[in-house]
C-alpha positions in Angstrom: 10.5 -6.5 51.6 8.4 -3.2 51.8 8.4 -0.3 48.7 9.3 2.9 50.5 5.4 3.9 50.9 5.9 1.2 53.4 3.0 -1.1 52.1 4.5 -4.8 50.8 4.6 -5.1 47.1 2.0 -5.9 45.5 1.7 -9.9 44.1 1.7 -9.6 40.2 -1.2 -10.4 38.3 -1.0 -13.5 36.1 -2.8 -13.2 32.7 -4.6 -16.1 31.5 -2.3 -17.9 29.0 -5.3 -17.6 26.1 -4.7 -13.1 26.5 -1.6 -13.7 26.2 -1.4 -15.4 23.0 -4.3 -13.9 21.0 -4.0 -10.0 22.1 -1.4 -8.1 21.2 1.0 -6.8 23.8 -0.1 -2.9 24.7 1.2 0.0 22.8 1.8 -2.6 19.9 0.9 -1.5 16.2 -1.5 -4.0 14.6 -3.1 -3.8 11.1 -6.6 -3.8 10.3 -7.9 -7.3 9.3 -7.6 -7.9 5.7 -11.2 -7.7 4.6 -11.7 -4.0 6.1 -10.5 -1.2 4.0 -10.6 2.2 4.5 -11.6 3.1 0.7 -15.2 2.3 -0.4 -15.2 0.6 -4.2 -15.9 1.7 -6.3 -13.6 5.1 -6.4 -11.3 7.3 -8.4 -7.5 5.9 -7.7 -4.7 7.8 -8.4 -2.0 5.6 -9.1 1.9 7.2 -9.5 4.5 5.2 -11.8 8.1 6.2 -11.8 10.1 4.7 -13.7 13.2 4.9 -16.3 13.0 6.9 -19.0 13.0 4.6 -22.0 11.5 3.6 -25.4 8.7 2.0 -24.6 8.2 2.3 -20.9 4.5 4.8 -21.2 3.3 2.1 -23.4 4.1 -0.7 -21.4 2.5 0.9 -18.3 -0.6 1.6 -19.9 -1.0 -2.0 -21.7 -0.6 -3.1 -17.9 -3.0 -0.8 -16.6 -5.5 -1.5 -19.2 -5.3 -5.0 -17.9 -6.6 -4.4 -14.7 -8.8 -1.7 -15.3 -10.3 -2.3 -18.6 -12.1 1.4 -18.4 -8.9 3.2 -17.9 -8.7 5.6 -20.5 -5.1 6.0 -21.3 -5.4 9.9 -23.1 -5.7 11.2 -19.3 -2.3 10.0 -17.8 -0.3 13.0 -17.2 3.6 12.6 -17.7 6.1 14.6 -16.0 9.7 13.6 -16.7 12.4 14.0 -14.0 14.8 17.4 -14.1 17.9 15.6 -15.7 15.4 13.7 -18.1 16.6 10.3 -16.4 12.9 9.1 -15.2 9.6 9.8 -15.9 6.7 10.0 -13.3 3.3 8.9 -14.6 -0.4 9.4 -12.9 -3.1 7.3 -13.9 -6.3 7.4 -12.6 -8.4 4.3 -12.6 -11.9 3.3 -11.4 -11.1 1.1 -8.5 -13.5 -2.0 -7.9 -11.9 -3.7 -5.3 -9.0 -4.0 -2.9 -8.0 -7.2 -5.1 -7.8 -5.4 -7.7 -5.5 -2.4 -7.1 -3.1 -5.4 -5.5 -2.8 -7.3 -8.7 -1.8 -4.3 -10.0 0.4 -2.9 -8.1 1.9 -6.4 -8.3 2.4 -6.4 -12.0 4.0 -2.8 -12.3 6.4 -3.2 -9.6 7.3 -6.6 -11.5 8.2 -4.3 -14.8 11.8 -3.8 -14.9 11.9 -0.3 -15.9 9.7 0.6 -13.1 11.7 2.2 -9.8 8.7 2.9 -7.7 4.4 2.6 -7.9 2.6 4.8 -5.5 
């Protein structure tokens, strides 16, 4: 059988079975290993916590927030409440130390059951 430059097609190339299994196929999307990071500790971290608007829920997400970041100082999280008054939006900014560290705490906000969304 002949391709219509007239040469004979060319044999396919086998790939050794160890490529195959440890690299991912071509054009796939891969994440970086889990120790890199692209942020350098420790850093400013904005963190954004929406949530329902009810008794309680400010003081709940700073008690969590103190948790993990011990230095946090609760007098700079800035509110903004939603335009029908329903949720409330809340930025704090905490002195990151480590990767492990924002995860545990992202964890533990988005286990709070007024919370609808961290960022």
């Amino acid at each position: 059988m002949r391709e219509r430059n007239g040469r004979p097609p060319e044999a396919p190339v086998k790939e050794p079975l160890e490529a195959a299994v440890t690299e991912p196929p071509a054009g796939a999307v891969t994440e970086p290993p889990a120790a890199s990071s692209a942020l350098a500790f420790p850093t400013a971290f904005p963190i954004k916590i929406m949530g329902r608007r009810e008794g309680g829920f400010t003081r709940d997400v700073i008690a969590i927030v103190l948790r993990h970041a011990p230095d946090f100082m609760p007098g700079t999280i800035e509110t903004r409440p939603s335009r029908a008054g329903k949720y409330i939006s809340l930025t704090a900014t905490i002195n990151a130390t480590s990767r492990e560290q924002l995860d545990a705490l992202y964890r533990e906000l988005c286990d709070h059951p007024s919370v609808v969304m961290v960022l």
